[in-house]
N, C-alpha and C positions, 0 to 999 in steps of 0.2 A: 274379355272373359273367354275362357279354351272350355269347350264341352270335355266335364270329367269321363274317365274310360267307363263305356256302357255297360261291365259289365264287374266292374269293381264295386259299384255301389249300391246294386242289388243283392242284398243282405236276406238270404232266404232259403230254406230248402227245398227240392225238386228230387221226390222218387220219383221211379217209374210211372208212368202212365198207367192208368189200371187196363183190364187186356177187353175187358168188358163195359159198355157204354151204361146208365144209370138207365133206368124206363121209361125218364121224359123225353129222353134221346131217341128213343126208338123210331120216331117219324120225324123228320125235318119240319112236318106240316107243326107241331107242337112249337116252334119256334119261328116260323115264317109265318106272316099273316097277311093274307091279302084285306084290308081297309080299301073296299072303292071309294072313288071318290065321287063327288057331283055329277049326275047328267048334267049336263047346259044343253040348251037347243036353239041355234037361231034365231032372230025374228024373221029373215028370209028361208029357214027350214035346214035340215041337217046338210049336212057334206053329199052330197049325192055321188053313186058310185056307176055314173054312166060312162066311166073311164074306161072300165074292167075289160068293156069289149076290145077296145082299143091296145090295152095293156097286154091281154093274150095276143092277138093276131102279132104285135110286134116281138111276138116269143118270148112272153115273159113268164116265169115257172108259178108252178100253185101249192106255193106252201100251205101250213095246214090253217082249216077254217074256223075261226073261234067265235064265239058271240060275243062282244069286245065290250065286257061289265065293267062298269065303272070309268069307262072312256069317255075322256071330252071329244064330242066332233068340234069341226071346225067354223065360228061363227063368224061373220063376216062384217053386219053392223051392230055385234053388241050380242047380249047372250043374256037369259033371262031362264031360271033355273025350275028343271019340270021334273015330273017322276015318271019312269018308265023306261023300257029296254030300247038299247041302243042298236044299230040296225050291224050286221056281220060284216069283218073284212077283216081281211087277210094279209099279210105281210108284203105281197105284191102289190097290193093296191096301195097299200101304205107309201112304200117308196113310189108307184106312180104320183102318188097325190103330190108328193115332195116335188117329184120334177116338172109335172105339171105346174105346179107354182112359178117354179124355177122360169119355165118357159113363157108364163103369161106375165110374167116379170114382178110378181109378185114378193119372190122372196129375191133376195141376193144370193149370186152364184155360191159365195164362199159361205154363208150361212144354210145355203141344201146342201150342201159338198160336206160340211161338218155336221147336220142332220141326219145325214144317211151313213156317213161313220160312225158317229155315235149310236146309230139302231143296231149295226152288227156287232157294235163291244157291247153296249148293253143286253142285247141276245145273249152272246155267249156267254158271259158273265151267270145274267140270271138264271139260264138251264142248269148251272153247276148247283145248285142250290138244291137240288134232288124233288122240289116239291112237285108233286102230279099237274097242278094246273099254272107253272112258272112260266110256260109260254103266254096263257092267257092272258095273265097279270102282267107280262113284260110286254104283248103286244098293245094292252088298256094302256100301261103306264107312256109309253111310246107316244101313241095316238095324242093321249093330253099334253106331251109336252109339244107337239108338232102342232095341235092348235091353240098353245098360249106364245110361242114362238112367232106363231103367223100371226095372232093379233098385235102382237108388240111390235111385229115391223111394218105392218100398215099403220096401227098408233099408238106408239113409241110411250112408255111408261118412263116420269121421271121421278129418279129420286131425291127428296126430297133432305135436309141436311140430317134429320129426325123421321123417320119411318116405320111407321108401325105394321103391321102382319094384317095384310089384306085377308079376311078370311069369309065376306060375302060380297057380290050373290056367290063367286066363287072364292072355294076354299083355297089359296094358296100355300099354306100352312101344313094341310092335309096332302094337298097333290106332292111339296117335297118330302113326304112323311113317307107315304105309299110309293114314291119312288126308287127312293134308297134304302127302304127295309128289305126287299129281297135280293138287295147283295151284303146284306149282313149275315155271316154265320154266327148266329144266336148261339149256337154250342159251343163257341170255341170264343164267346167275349165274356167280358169280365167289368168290374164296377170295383173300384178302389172305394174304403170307406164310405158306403153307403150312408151310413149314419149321420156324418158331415152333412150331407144333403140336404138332410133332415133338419138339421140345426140350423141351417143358411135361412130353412121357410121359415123356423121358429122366429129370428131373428128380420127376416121378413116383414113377417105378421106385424112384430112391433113395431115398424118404421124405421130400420134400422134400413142401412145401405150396407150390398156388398158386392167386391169384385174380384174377377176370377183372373189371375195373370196367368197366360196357360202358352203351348205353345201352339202351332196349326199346321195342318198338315194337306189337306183338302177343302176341296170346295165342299165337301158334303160335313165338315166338321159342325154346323149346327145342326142336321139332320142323325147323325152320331150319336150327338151327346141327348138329344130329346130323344130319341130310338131306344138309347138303354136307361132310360130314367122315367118314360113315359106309364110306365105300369106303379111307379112307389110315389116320383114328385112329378107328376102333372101341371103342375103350376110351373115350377120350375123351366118341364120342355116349352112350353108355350110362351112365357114370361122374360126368359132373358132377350138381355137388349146387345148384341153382337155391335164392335165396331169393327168396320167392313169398309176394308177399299176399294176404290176406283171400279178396279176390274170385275167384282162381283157386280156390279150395277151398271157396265157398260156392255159385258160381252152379251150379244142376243141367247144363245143357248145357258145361260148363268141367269140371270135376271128372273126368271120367273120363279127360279127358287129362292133366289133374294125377295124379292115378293112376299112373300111368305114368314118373312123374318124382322124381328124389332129391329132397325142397324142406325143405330150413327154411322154415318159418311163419312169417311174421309180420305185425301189421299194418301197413301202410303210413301214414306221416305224413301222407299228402292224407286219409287216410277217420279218422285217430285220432279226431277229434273231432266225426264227424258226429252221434254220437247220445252225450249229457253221460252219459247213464248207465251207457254202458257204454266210457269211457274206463279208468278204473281195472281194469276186468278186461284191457282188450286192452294194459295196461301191464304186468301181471302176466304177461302170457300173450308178450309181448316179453322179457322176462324172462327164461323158460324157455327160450325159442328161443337166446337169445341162448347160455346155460350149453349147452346141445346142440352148438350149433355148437363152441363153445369146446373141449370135447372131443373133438370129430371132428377139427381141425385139433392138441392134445395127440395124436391120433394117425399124422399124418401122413401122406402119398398124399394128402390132397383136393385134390380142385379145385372150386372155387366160384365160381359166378355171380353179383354181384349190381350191383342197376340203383340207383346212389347218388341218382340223379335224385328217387324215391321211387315211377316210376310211368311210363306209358308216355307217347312223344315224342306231340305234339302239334304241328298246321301253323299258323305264323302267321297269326294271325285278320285282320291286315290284308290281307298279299300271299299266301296260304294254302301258300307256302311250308314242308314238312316239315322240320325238323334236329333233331339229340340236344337233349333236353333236360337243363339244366345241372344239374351236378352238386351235391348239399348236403353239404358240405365237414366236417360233422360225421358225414355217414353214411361216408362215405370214412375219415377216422379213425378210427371207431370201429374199420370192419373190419380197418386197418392194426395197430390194436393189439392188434387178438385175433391177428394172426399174428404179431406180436412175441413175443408172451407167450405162443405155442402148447410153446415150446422144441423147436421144428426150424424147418431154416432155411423162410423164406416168400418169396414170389414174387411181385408184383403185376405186371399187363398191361394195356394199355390194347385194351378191345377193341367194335370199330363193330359195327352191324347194321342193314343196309335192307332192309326187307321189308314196309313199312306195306300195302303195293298188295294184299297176299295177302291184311288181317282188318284193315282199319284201324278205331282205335278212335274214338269218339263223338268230334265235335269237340269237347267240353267235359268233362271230368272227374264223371263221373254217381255220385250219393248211394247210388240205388236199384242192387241187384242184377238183373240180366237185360238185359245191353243188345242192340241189334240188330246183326247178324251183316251185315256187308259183304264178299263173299267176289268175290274175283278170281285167276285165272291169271296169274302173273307170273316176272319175273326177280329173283331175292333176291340177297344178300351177306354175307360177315362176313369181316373184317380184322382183325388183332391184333398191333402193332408190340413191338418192344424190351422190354423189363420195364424200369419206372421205380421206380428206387430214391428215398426218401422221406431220407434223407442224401445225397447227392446232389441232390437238386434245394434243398433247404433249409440246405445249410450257410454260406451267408451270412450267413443271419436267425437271431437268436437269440430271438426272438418267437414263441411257439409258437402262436399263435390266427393269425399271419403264417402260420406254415410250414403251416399247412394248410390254408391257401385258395392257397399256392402251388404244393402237392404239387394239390391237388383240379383248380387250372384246367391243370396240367400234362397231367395224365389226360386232362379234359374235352376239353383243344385237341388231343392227337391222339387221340382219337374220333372228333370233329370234321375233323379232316384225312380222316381214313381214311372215313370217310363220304361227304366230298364225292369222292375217287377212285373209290370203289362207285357213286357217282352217277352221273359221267359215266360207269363204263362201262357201265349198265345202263340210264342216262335219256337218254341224249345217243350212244349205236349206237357210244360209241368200244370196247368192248369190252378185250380185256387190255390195249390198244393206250391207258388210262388210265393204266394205271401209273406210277408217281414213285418216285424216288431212294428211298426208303423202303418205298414198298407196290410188292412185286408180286401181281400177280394172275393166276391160271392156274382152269382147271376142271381139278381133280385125279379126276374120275371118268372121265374121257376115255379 
């Protein structure tokens, strides 16, 4: 399958931008929201900041001083959730704290190395976001991921083939909620056919199953799609069940937001074969996943996410142009056939996602775990048209290896449509004024 031209099938018109912002616009703070998240506090007592001394005399600067709300300190055996103010620090201590680790051999070189990178993208990132107290929140959000980072590489969280959303005594859920909302620019995202959403719970409610063939773009894509839906389908952000490979549940800086997330496991077909000797266990361990899911949907109410592609979009290496990457038409049936065979009825959707600009991934598909963190403040999206039935679009062809590369480029091409209307109205200033005969688009948090 060839990704159609981007901009051929975005059926829609785009005046001018208007010259003037509407009054929700007015303050960023109207769209940005800080949600703290849990105190936790040791049973041996908080992170203590007897460094500081230390960290000045070796010449280290004094950025500015926050009172760090809704920060996790750093707990060492175990963490047991209290209420009250967390004690101040400052971005210099922050990164001492990192290297102190580092040094007392706590953390691995290359997971502080990537710790303290990803604090000055995420800084910059989140000061763009114009909100008055963006340092604070960016310094909290910081703080917490550096102490569920530390606790995971002293004791290592495994996933499980079926994982549910850890959400006490701490809130995982919440912490990647609160961390990737203030690089959203809520002004400039959109919601294709809201209403669908709506219908999915409907459909829910009765024990009906459905899933979302969509494509992927980021590691922060299930933080995305619950971000701009968390204010209308609540259930929805919290409830779906993402399948999720390898590398979200193995890289240390990823996992804790995986954490937080429903995922079937599994490995991905871009990485099955990277290392020969451990293809047959990640076959085995697909396997599993596979029988998990199959039961979840024998139960009925799921909704599942999954990226048929095998992996996240990538921009054309000629013209560095971004689009969904296509779909593999054997991962699409397979999922077709587990919700044939769940015995309730099943629901497929075709559903887009732009949001590369917020964590875009390596321009090449990387072997090694730990890759580098590109973070920016942006406008996101997510669309999701008609459910496509698989007799219905195949009942001409009696060819069944036909009917599923017909069912699969169906999916794929409106992806692909619904993407290129998320484009122009988030790349091109046309804003809901994108919209086509098919997609409409609204900010439903308004």
């Amino acid at each position: 399958m060839h990704a159609p031209p981007l901009v051929a099938l975005a059926v829609s018109a785009c005046p001018a931008a208007a010259s003037s912002p509407p009054p929700w616009l007015a303050s960023p703070r109207a769209a940005i929201l800080a949600a703290p998240a849990r105190l936790l506090r040791s049973r041996r007592g908080t992170l203590r900041l007897e460094a500081k001394a230390a960290w000045r005399a070796a010449g280290g600067g004094r950025g500015p001083r926050v009172p760090a709300k809704g920060a996790v300190l750093a707990s060492y055996m175990g963490a047991e959730e209290v209420v009250g103010p967390s004690p101040q620090l400052d971005e210099d201590e922050l990164i001492f704290h990192i290297r102190r680790e580092l040094d007392e051999g706590n953390l691995p070189e290359d997971v502080a190395s990537s710790l303290e990178e990803l604090y000055y993208n995420y800084k910059n990132a989140v000061l763009q976001n114009g909100d008055s107290n963006a340092y604070e929140i960016m310094l909290s959000n910081m703080m917490a991921l550096f102490d569920r980072v530390l606790l995971d590489v002293q004791n290592p969280f495994t996933f499980p083939p079926y994982h549910k959303a850890i959400r006490e005594p701490f809130d995982y859920y919440m912490f990647g909620q609160n961390y990737i909302r203030p690089l959203v620019d809520f002004r400039n995202s959109y919601v294709g056919n809201i209403s669908l959403f709506h219908d999915m719970e409907e459909k829910l409610r009765q024990g009906h199953n459905v899933v979302l063939m969509s494509n992927h773009q980021t590691e922060a894509d299930p933080a995305i799609i619950a971000l701009l839906l968390e204010k209308t389908n609540p259930w929805i952000s919290e409830n779906i069940v993402y399948v999720a490979g390898d590398r979200v549940i193995t890289d240390p800086l990823c996992k804790p937001f995986s954490m937080g997330r429903n995922l079937i496991c599994v490995y991905s077909k871009k990485h099955l074969n990277d290392y020969p000797e451990l293809i047959e266990m990640k076959r085995r361990s697909n396997t599993r996943s596979l029988k998990e899911m199959a039961l979840l949907l024998r139960g009925g109410s799921q909704l599942i996410w999954i990226a048929p592609s095998g992996g996240r979009d990538r921009p054309d290496p000629t013209t560095g142009e971004w689009y969904p990457a296509t779909f593999d038409s054997s991962s699409v049936d397979n999922m077709r056939r587990l919700l044939e065979h769940a015995g309730v009825p099943g629901h497929i959707y075709p559903l887009s996602l732009l949001c590369y600009e917020i964590m875009p991934p390596p321009q090449q598909v990387e072997k090694e775990i730990g890759e580098q963190r590109v973070i920016s403040f942006h406008g996101v999206g997510v669309s999701v048209t008609e459910e496509v039935k698989y007799g219905d679009i195949t009942s001409h062809t009696k060819n069944a290896d036909e009917g599923k590369e017909i069912f699969a480029n169906t999916l794929y091409n409106s992806v692909v449509n619904q993407y290129n209307v998320l484009k122009s109205a988030i790349f091109r200033d046309c804003g809901a004024a994108a919209s086509s005969t098919a997609i409409s688009l609204s900010q439903p948090w308004r």
